[in-house]
N, C-alpha and C positions, 0 to 999 in steps of 0.2 A: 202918537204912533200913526202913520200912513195905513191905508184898507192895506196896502202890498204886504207890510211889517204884521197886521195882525192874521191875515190870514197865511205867513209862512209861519206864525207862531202857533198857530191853531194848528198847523198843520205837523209843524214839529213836534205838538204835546199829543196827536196821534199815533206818530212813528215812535216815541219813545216809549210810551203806553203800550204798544201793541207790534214791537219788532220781531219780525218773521225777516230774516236775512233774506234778499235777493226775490221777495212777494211783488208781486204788481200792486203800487199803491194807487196811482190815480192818474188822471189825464188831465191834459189844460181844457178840455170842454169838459167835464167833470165841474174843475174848480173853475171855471168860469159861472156855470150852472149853479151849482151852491153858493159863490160867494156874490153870485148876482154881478160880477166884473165882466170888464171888457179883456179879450184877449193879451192884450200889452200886458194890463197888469195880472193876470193868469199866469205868463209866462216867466214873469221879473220875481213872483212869488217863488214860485219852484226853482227858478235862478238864484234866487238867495239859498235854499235849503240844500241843490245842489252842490252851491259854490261849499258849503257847510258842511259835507260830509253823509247828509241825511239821506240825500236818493240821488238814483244814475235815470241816468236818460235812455229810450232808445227808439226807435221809430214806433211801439208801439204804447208809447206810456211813460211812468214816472215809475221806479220798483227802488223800493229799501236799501238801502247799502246793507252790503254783507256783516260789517260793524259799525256800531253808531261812534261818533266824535267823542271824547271828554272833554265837556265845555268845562268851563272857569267855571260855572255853579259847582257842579257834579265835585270838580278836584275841591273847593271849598266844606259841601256837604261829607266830603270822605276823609278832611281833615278833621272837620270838628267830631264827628262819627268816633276817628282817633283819638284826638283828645278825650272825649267821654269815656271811650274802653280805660284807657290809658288813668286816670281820677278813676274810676271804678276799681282798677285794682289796686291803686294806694288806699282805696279807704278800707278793701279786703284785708289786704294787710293793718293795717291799722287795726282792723274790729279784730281778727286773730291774734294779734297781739295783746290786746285789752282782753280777749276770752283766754287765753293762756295765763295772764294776770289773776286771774278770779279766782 
């Protein structure tokens, strides 16, 4: 993983932690300043997270999008999520059946 890749990931596991729609999140002297980088890659970080969905641009900064993306993790974690409701309530069924038995 490139310094570019970890620090838009660093910076995305911010925005998703802590999304306030339309907040001012950061500036490329900011993230140049914490991630100790050179301005290119300051800007190509926040370039990826924009191109992503994560934050808009505007002369004074980098701010939140109004809603964040559903990445292929999230749709994945909210599948299996289903699946486990979904086995939870066959085995309800089941045990009510077996307590109706008794």
């Amino acid at each position: 993983m490139t310094k570019r890749e970890k620090i838009a990931e660093t910076l995305r596991e911010r925005i998703v932690s802590n999304h306030q729609a339309n907040m001012h999140f950061t500036s490329v002297y900011a993230v140049c300043d914490e991630f100790n980088v050179a301005t290119g890659t300051a800007v190509a970080a926040m370039g990826d997270l924009q191109d992503a969905g994560y934050v808009y641009s505007n002369h004074q900064g980098y701010f939140m999008a109004a809603s964040l993306p559903i990445t292929e993790r999230e749709d994945e974690r909210r599948a299996v999520v289903a699946a486990i409701r979904d086995e939870a309530r066959r085995l309800q069924d089941i045990a009510d059946r077996l307590d109706r038995t008794i």
